[in-house]
PyMOL commands that place a pseudoatom at each C-alpha (Angstrom):
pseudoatom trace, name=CA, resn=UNK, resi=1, chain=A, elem=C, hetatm=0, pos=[127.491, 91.930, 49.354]
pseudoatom trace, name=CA, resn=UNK, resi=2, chain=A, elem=C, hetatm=0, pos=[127.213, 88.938, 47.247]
pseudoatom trace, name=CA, resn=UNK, resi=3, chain=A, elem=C, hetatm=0, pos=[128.875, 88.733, 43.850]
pseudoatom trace, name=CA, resn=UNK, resi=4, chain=A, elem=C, hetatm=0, pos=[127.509, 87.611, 40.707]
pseudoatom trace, name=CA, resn=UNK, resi=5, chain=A, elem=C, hetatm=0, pos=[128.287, 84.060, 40.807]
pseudoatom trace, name=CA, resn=UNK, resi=6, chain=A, elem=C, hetatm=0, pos=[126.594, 83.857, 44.062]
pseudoatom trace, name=CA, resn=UNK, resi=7, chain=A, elem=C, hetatm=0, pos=[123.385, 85.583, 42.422]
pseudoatom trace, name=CA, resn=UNK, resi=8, chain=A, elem=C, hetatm=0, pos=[123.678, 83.194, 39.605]
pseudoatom trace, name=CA, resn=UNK, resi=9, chain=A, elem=C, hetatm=0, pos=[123.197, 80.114, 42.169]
pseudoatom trace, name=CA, resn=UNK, resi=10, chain=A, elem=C, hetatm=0, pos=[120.620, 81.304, 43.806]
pseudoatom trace, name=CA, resn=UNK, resi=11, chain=A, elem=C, hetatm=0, pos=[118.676, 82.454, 40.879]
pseudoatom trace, name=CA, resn=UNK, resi=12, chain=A, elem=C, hetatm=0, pos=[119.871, 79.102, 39.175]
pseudoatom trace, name=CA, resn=UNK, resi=13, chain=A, elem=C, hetatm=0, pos=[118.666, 77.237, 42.704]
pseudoatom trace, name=CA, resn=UNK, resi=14, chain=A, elem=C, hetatm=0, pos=[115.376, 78.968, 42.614]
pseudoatom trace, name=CA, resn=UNK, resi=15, chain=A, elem=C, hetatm=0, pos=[114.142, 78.364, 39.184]
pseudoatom trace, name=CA, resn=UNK, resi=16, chain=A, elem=C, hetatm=0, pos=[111.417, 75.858, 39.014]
pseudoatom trace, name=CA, resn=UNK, resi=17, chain=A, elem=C, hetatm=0, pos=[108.414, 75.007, 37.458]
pseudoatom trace, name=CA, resn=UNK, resi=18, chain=A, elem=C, hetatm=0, pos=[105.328, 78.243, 38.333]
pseudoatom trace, name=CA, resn=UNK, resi=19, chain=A, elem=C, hetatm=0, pos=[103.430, 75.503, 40.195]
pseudoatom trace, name=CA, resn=UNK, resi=20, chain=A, elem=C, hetatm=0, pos=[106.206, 74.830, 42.417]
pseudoatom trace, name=CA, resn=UNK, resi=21, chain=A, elem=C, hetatm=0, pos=[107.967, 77.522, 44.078]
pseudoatom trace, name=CA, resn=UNK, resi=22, chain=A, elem=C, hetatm=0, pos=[111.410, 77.021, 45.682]
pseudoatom trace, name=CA, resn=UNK, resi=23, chain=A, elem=C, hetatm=0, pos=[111.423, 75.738, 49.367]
pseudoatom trace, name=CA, resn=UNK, resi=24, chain=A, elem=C, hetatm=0, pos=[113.261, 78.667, 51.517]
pseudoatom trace, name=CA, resn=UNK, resi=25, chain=A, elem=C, hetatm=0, pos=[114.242, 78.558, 55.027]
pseudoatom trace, name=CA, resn=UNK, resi=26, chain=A, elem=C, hetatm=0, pos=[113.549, 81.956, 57.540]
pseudoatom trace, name=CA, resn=UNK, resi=27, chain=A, elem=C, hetatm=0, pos=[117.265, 83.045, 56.396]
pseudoatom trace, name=CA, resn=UNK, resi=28, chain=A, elem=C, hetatm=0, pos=[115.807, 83.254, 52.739]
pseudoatom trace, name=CA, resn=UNK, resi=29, chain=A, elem=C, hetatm=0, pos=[118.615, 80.849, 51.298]
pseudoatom trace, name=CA, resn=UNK, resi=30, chain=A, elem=C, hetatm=0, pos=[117.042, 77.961, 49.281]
pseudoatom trace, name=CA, resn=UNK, resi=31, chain=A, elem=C, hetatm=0, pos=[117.609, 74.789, 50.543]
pseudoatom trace, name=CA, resn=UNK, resi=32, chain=A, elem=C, hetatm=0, pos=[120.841, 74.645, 48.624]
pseudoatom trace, name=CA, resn=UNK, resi=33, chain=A, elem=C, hetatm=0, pos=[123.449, 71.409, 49.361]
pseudoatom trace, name=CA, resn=UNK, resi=34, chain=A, elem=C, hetatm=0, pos=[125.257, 72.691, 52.471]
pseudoatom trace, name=CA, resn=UNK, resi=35, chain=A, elem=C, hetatm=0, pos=[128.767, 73.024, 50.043]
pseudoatom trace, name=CA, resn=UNK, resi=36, chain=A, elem=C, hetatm=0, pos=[126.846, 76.171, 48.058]
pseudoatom trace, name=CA, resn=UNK, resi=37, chain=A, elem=C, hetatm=0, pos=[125.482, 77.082, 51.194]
pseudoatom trace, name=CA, resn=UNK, resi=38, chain=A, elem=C, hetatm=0, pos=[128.824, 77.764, 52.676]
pseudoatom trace, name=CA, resn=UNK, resi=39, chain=A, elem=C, hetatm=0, pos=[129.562, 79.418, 49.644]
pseudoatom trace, name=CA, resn=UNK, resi=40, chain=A, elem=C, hetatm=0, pos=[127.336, 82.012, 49.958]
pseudoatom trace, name=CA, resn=UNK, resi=41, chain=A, elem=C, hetatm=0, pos=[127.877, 82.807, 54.198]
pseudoatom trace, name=CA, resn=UNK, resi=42, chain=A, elem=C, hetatm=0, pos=[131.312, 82.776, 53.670]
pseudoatom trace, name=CA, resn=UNK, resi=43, chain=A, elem=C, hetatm=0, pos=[130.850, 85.749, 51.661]
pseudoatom trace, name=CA, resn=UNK, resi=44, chain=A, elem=C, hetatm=0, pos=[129.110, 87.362, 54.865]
pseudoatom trace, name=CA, resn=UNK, resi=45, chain=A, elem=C, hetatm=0, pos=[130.962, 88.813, 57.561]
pseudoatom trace, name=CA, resn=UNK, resi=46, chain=A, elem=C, hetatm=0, pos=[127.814, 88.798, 59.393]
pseudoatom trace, name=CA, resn=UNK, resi=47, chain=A, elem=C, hetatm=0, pos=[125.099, 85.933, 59.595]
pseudoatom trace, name=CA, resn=UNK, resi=48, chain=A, elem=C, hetatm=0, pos=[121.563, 86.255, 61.870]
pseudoatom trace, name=CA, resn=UNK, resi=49, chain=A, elem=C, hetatm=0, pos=[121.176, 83.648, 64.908]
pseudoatom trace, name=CA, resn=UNK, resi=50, chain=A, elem=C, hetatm=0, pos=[118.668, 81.134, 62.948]
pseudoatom trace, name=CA, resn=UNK, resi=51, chain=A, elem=C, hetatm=0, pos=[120.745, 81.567, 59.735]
pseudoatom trace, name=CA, resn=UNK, resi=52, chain=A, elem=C, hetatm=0, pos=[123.951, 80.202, 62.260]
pseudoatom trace, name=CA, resn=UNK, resi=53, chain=A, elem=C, hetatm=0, pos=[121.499, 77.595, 63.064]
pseudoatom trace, name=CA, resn=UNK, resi=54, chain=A, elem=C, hetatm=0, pos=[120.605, 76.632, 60.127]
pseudoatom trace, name=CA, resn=UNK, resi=55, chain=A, elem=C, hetatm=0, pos=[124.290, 75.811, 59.498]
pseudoatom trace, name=CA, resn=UNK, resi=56, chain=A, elem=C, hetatm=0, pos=[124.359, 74.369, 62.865]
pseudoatom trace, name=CA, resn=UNK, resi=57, chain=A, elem=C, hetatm=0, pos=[121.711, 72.184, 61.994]
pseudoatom trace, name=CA, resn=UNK, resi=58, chain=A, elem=C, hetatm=0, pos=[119.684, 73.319, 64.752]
pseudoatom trace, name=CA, resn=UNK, resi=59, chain=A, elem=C, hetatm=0, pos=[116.110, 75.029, 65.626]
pseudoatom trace, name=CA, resn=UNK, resi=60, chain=A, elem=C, hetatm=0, pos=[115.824, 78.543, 65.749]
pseudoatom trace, name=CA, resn=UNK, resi=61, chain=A, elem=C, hetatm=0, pos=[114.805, 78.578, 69.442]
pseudoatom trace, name=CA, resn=UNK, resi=62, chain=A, elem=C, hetatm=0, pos=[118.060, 76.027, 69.763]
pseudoatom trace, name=CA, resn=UNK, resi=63, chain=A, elem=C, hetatm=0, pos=[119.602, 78.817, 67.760]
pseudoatom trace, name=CA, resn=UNK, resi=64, chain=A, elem=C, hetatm=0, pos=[119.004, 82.205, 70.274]
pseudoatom trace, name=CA, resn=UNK, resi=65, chain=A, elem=C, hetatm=0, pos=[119.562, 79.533, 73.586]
pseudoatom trace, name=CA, resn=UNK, resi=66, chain=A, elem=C, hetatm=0, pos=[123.000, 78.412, 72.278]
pseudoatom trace, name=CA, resn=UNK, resi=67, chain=A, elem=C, hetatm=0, pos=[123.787, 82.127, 71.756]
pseudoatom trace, name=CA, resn=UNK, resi=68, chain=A, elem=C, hetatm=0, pos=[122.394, 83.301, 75.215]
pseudoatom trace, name=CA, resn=UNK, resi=69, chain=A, elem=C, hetatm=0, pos=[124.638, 80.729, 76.690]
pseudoatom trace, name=CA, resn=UNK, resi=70, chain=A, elem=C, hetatm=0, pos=[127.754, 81.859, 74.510]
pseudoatom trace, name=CA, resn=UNK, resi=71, chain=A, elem=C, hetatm=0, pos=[128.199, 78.647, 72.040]
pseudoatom trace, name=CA, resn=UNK, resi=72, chain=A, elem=C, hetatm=0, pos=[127.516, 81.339, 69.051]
pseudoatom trace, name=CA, resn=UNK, resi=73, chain=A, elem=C, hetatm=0, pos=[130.449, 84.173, 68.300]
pseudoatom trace, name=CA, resn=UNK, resi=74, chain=A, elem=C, hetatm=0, pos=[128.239, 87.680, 68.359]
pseudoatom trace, name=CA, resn=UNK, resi=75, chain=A, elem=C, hetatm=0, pos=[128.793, 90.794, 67.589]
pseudoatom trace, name=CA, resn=UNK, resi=76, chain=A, elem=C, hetatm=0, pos=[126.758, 93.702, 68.752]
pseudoatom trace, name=CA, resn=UNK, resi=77, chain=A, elem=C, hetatm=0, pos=[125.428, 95.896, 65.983]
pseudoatom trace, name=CA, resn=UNK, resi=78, chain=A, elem=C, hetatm=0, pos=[126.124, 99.138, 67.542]
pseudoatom trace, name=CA, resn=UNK, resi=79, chain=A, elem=C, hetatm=0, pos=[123.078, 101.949, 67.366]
pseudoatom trace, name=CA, resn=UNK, resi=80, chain=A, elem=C, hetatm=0, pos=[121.007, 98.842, 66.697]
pseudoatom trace, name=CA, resn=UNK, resi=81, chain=A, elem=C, hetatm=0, pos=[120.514, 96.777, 69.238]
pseudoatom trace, name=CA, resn=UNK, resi=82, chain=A, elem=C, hetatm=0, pos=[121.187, 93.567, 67.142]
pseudoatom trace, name=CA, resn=UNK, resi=83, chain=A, elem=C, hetatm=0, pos=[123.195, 90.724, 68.024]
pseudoatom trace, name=CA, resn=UNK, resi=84, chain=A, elem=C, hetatm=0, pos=[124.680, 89.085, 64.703]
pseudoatom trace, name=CA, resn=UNK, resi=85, chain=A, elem=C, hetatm=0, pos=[126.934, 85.913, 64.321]
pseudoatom trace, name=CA, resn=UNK, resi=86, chain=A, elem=C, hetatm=0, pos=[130.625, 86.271, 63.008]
pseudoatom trace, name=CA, resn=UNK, resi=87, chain=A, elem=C, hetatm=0, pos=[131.124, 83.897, 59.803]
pseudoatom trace, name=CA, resn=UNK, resi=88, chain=A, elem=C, hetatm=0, pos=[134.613, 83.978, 60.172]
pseudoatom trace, name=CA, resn=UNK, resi=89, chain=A, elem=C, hetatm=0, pos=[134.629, 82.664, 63.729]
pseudoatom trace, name=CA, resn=UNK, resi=90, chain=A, elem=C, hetatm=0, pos=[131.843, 80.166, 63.224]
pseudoatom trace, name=CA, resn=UNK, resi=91, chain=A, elem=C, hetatm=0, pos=[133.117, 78.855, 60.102]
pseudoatom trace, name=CA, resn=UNK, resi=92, chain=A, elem=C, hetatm=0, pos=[136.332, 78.353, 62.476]
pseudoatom trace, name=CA, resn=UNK, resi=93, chain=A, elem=C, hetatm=0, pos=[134.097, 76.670, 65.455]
pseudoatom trace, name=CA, resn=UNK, resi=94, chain=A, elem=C, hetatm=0, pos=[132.627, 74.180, 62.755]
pseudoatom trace, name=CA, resn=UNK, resi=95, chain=A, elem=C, hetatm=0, pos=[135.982, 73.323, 61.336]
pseudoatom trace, name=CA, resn=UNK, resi=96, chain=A, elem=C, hetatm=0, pos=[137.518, 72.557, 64.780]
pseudoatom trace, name=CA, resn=UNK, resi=97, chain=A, elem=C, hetatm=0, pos=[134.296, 70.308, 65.295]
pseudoatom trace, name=CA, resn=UNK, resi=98, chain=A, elem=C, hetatm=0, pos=[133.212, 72.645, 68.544]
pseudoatom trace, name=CA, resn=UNK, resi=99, chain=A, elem=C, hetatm=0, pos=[129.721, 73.595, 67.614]
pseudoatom trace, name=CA, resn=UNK, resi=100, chain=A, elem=C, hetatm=0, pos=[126.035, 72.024, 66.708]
pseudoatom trace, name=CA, resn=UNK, resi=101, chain=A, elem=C, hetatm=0, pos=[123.141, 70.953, 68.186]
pseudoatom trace, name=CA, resn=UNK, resi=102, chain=A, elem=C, hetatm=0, pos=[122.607, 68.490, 70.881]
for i in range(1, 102): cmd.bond("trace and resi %d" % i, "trace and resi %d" % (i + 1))
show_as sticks, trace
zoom trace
């Protein structure tokens, strides 16, 4: 769940001229500054693969192959069949300078 201030950045992000919409990325997250980015996923207990990526600063297809091969901390989504990333742990991965892209 995202709190108010978080709402109030993105809608404060997001507000540009009619002609112009706001550039968004497959997560839906503006292109914020990575700072208010980190913001908002470390609100999240749960990110999807490209949206760990995106953090990562790598492709989505870079995204699911570093998570088949076990770079990415998922957790099953039980009754679902959905893999999700763990902010917590990445967050900790990034900070000990153990993930990106190559």
């Amino acid at each position: 769940m995202m709190n108010q201030a978080t709402k109030e950045t993105l809608r404060s992000a997001t507000r540009r001229k009619a002609s112009k919409p706001a550039p968004t990325t497959e997560s839906g997250i503006s292109l914020l500054p990575l700072p208010e980015r980190l913001a908002i996923y470390r609100q999240m207990l749960t990110i999807t693969i490209p949206q760990a990526g995106e953090l990562l600063g790598a492709s989505v297809t870079k995204s699911y192959d570093m998570a088949r091969k076990g770079a990415l901390p998922l957790v099953e989504i039980p009754g679902m069949g959905k893999r999700m990333v763990s902010v917590p742990r990445l967050l900790e991965i990034i900070a000990k300078g153990e993930g990106g892209a190559e």
